[in-house]
C-alpha positions as CSV (number, residue, x, y, z in Angstrom):
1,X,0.0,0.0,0.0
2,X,1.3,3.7,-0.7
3,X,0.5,6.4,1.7
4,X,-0.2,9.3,-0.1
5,X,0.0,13.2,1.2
6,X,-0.7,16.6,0.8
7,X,0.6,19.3,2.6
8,X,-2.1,22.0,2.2
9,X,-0.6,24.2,4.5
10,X,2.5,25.7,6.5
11,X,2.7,27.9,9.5
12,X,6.7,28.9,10.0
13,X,6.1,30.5,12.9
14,X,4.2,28.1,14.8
15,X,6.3,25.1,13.2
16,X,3.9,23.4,12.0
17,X,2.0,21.9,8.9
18,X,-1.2,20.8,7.7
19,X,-1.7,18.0,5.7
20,X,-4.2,15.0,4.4
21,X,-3.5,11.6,3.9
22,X,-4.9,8.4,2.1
23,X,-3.9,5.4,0.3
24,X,-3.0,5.5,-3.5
25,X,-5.8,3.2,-4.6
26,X,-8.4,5.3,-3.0
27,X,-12.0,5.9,-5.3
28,X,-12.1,9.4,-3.1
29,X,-9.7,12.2,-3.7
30,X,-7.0,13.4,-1.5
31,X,-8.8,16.5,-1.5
32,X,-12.1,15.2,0.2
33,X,-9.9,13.9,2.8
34,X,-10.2,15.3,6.9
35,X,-7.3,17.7,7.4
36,X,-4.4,17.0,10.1
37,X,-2.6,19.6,11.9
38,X,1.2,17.9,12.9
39,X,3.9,20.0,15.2
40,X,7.0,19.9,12.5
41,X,9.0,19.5,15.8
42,X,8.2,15.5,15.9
43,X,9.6,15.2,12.3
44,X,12.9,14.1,11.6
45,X,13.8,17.6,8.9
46,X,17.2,17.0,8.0
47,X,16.4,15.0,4.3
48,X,13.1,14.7,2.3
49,X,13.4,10.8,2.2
50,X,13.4,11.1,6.2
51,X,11.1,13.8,6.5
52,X,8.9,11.7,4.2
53,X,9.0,8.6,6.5
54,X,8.4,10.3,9.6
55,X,5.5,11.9,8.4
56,X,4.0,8.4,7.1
57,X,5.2,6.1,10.1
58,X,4.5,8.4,13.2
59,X,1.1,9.8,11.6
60,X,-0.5,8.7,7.8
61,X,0.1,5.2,8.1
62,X,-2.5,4.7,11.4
63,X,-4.9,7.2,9.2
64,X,-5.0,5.7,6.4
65,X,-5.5,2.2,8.0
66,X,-7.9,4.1,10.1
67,X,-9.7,5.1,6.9
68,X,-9.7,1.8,5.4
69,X,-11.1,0.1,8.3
70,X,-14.2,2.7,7.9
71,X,-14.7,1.7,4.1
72,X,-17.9,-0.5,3.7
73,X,-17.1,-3.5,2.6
74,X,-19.0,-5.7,-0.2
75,X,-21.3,-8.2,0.5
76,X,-20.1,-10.7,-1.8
77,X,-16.5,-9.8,-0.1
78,X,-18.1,-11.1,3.8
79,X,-15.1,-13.6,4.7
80,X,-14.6,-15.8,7.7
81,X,-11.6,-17.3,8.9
82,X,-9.7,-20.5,8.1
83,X,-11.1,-23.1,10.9
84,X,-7.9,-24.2,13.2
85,X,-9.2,-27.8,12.5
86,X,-7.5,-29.8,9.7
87,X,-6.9,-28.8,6.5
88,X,-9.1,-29.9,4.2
89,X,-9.4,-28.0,0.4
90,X,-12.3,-29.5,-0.2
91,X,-14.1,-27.5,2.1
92,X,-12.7,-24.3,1.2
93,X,-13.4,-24.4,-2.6
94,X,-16.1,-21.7,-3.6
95,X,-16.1,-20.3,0.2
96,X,-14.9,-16.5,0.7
97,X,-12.0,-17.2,3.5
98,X,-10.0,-14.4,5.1
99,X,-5.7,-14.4,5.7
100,X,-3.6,-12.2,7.7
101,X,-0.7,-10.5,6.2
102,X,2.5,-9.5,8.1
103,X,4.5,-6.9,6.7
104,X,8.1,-6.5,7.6
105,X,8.9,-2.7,7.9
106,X,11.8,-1.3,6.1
107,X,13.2,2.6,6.7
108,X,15.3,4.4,5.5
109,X,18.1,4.6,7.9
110,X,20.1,8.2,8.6
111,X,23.2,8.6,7.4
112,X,25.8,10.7,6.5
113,X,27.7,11.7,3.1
114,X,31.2,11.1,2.8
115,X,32.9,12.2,-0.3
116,X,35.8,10.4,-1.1
């Protein structure tokens, strides 16, 4: 999933921005989307790819799942889980069965240039 934003604001003097977030895929646009005011002062502001990361892990990624979770979702999409008894195919052919997914988080990690 991609977290997208826009920054519709910023306030210097009060070191802080204000921006919208949702995911990529979204039917809505990022326009339409509730405004958040963040304190610049929890973002890490020394390199876009950092600044970008900060801004998506300590804020738009729990919106945006936030968001999703609100999302109806379609009837014919109604799942239920995988039974913990044995595995047996037969029983799942033609049945609308729901799986966790576990993603393993990968940042960008700060550095600094050396020019040899």
């Amino acid at each position: 999933m991609k977290i997208i934003f826009k920054i519709v604001a910023y306030y210097p003097k009060e070191n802080r921005i204000e921006v919208k977030f949702c995911d990529e895929k979204s039917s809505i646009p990022i326009d339409d989307y509730k405004m958040y005011s963040i304190n610049c002062d929890e973002l890490e502001m020394s390199d876009p790819d950092l600044f970008t990361d900060s801004l998506i892990r300590k804020h738009g990624l729990r919106i945006v799942e936030k968001q999703i979770d609100r999302r109806p979702t379609n009837p014919y999409n109604n799942s239920k889980p995988v039974s913990d008894d044995e595995l047996d195919l037969n029983n799942l052919v033609g049945k609308v069965r729901e799986g966790k997914y576990f993603s393993r988080p990968r940042y960008p990690i700060k550095m600094r240039r050396i020019d040899l």
